[in-house]
One Martini backbone bead per residue (centre of mass of N, CA, C, O) as a GRO file, in nm:
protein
  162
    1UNK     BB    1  -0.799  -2.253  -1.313
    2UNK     BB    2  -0.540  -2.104  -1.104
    3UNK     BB    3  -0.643  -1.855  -0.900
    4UNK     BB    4  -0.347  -1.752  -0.860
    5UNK     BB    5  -0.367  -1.645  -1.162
    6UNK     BB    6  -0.542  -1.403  -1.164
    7UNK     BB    7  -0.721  -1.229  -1.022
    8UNK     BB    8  -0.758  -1.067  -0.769
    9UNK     BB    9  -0.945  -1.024  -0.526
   10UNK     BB   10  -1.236  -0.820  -0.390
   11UNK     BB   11  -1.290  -0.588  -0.192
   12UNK     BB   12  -1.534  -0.464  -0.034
   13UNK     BB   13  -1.617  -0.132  -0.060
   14UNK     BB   14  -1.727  -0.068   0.229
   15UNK     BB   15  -1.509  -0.208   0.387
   16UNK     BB   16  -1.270  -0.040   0.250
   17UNK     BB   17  -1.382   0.237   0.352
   18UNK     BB   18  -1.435   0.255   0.655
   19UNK     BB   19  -1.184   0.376   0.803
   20UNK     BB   20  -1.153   0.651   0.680
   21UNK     BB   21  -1.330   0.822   0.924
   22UNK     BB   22  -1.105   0.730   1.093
   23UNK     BB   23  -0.876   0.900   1.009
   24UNK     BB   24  -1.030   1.188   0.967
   25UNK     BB   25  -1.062   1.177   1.332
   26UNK     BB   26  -0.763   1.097   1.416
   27UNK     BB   27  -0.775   0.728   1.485
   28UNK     BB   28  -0.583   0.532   1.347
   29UNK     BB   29  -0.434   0.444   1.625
   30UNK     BB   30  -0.656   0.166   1.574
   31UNK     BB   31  -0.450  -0.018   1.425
   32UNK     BB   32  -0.126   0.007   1.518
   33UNK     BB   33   0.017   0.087   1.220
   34UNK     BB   34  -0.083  -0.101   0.984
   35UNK     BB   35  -0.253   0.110   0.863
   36UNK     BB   36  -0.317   0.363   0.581
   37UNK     BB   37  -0.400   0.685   0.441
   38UNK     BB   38  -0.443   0.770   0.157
   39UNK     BB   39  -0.414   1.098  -0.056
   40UNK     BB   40  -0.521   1.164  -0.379
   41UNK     BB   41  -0.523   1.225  -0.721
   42UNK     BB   42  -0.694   1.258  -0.945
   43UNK     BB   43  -0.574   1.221  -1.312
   44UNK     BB   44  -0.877   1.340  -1.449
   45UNK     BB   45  -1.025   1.521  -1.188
   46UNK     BB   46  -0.870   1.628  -0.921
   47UNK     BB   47  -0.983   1.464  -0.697
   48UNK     BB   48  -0.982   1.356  -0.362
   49UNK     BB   49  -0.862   1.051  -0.307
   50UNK     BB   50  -0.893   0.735  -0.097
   51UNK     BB   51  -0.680   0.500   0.056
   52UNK     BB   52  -0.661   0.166   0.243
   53UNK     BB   53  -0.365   0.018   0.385
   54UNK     BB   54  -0.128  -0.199   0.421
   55UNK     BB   55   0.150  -0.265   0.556
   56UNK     BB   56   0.486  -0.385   0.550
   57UNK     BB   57   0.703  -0.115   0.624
   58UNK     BB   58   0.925   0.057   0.793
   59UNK     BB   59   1.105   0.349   0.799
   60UNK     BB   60   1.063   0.559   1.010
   61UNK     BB   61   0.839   0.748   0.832
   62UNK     BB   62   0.841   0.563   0.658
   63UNK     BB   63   0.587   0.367   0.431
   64UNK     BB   64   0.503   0.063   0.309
   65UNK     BB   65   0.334  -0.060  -0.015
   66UNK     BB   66   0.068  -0.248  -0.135
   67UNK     BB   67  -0.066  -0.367  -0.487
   68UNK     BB   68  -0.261  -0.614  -0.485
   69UNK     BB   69  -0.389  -0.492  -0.777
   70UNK     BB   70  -0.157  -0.376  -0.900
   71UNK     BB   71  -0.143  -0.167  -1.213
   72UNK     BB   72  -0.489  -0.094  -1.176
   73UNK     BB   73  -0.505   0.062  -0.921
   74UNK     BB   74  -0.591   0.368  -0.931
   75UNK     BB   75  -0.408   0.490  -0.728
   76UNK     BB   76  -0.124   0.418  -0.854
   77UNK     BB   77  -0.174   0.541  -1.100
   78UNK     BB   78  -0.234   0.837  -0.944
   79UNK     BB   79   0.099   0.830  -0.870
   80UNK     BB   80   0.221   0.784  -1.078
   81UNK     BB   81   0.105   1.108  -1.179
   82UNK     BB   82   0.077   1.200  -0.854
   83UNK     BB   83   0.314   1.194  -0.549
   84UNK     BB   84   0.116   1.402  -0.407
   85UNK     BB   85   0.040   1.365  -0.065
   86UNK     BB   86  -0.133   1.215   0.205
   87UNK     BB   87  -0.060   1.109   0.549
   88UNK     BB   88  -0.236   0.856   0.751
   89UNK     BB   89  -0.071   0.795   1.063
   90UNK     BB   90  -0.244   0.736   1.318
   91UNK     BB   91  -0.260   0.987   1.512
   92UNK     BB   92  -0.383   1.279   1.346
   93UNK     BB   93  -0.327   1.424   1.107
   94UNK     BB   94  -0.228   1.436   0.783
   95UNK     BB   95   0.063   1.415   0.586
   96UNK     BB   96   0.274   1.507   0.366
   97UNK     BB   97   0.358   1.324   0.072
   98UNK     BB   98   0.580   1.090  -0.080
   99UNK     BB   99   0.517   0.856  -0.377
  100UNK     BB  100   0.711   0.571  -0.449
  101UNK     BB  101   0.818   0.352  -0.702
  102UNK     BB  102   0.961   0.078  -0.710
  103UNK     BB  103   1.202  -0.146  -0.785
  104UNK     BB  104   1.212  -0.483  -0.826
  105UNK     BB  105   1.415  -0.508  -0.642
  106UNK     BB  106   1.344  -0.345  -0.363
  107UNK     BB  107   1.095  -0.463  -0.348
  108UNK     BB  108   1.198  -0.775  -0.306
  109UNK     BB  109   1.293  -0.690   0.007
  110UNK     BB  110   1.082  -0.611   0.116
  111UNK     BB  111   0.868  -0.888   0.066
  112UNK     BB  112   1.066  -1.069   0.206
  113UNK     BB  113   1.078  -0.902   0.447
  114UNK     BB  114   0.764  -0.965   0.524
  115UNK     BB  115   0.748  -1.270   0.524
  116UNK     BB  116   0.989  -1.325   0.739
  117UNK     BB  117   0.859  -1.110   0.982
  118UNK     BB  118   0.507  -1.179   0.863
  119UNK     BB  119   0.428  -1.521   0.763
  120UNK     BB  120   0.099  -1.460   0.915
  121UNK     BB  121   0.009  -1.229   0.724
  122UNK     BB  122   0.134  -1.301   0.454
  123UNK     BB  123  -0.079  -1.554   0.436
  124UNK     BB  124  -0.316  -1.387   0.471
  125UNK     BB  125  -0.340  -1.199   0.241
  126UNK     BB  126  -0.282  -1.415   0.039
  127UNK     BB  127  -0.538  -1.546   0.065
  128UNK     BB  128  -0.759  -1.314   0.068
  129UNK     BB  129  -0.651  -1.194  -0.249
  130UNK     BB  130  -0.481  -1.421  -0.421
  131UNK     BB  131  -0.155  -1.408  -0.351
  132UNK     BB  132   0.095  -1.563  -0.481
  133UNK     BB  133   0.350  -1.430  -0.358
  134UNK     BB  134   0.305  -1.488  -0.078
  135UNK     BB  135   0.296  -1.792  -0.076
  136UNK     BB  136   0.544  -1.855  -0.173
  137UNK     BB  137   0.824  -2.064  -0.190
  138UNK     BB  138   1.070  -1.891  -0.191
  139UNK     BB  139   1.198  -1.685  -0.392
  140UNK     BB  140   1.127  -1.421  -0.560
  141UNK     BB  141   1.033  -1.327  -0.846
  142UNK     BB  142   1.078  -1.106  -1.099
  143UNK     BB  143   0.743  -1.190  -1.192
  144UNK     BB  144   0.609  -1.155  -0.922
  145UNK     BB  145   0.677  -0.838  -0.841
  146UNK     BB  146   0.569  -0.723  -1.067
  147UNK     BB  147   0.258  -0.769  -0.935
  148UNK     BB  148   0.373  -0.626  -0.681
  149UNK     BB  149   0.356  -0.293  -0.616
  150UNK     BB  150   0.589  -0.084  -0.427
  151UNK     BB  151   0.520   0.182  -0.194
  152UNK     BB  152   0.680   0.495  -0.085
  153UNK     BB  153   0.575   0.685   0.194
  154UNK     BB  154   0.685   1.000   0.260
  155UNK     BB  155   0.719   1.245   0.463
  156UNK     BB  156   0.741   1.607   0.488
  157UNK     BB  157   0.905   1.818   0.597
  158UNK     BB  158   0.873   2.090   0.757
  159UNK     BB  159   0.949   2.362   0.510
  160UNK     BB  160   0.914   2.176   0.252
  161UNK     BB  161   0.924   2.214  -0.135
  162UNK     BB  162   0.846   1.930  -0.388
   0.00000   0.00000   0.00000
């Protein structure tokens, strides 16, 4: 079977959350911009749970993320249950912030967006977890792109509240 085509590897838990204390500490700021740390809820818990992911791409305030374990990934699923989060990018406390997940088609300009603009990000990315539609030559088909679910994670200004 093509390793390609399976279920992607799995960063181990300890190094996955290594960051986290990092962030808490509010010096985010060692990473360069390219990690940020989610606070999402917990959808059966309602307990406060941290994700660090690599950014893919920035506009503004917003950044850009992949689940590069697709739609079974615990925070994925919990933000699209509650999109309510806190956004911990650079230097000190993270910001009150909504997580979107984009459509398909969205995600796949994102994608390409960054495969061209980090064409040595995402090839190492995508040999690290196995993901296929990082290596691929040639435009992403809508069928790649559904595997990689792309979220928007905007911070709210001060003084909005949605």
């Amino acid at each position: 079977m093509d390793r390609m085509t399976t279920t992607p590897r799995r960063i181990p838990r300890p190094l996955a959350r290594a960051p986290i204390g990092v962030f808490r500490l509010g010096l985010g700021g060692v990473f360069g911009g390219r990690l940020v740390m989610i606070d999402h809820r917990g959808r059966r818990s309602g307990l406060v749970r941290h994700v660090v992911l690599e950014t893919v791409a920035r506009v503004g305030d917003a950044c850009f993320v992949v689940s590069g374990y697709g739609w079974s990934a615990h925070w994925l699923r919990n933000v699209r249950a509650d999109p309510r989060v806190r956004l911990w990018s650079g230097w000190g406390a993270g910001r009150s912030a909504r997580a979107e997940i984009l459509p398909a088609q969205q995600a796949a300009a994102v994608l390409e967006s960054y495969r061209r603009e980090h064409p040595k990000a995402a090839r190492s990315l995508g040999r690290a977890l196995g993901l296929e539609p990082l290596l691929a030559e040639g435009p992403l088909s809508a069928e790649r792109v559904e595997r990689l679910p792309v979220v928007r994670v905007t911070p709210r200004r001060a003084g909005v509240s949605k």
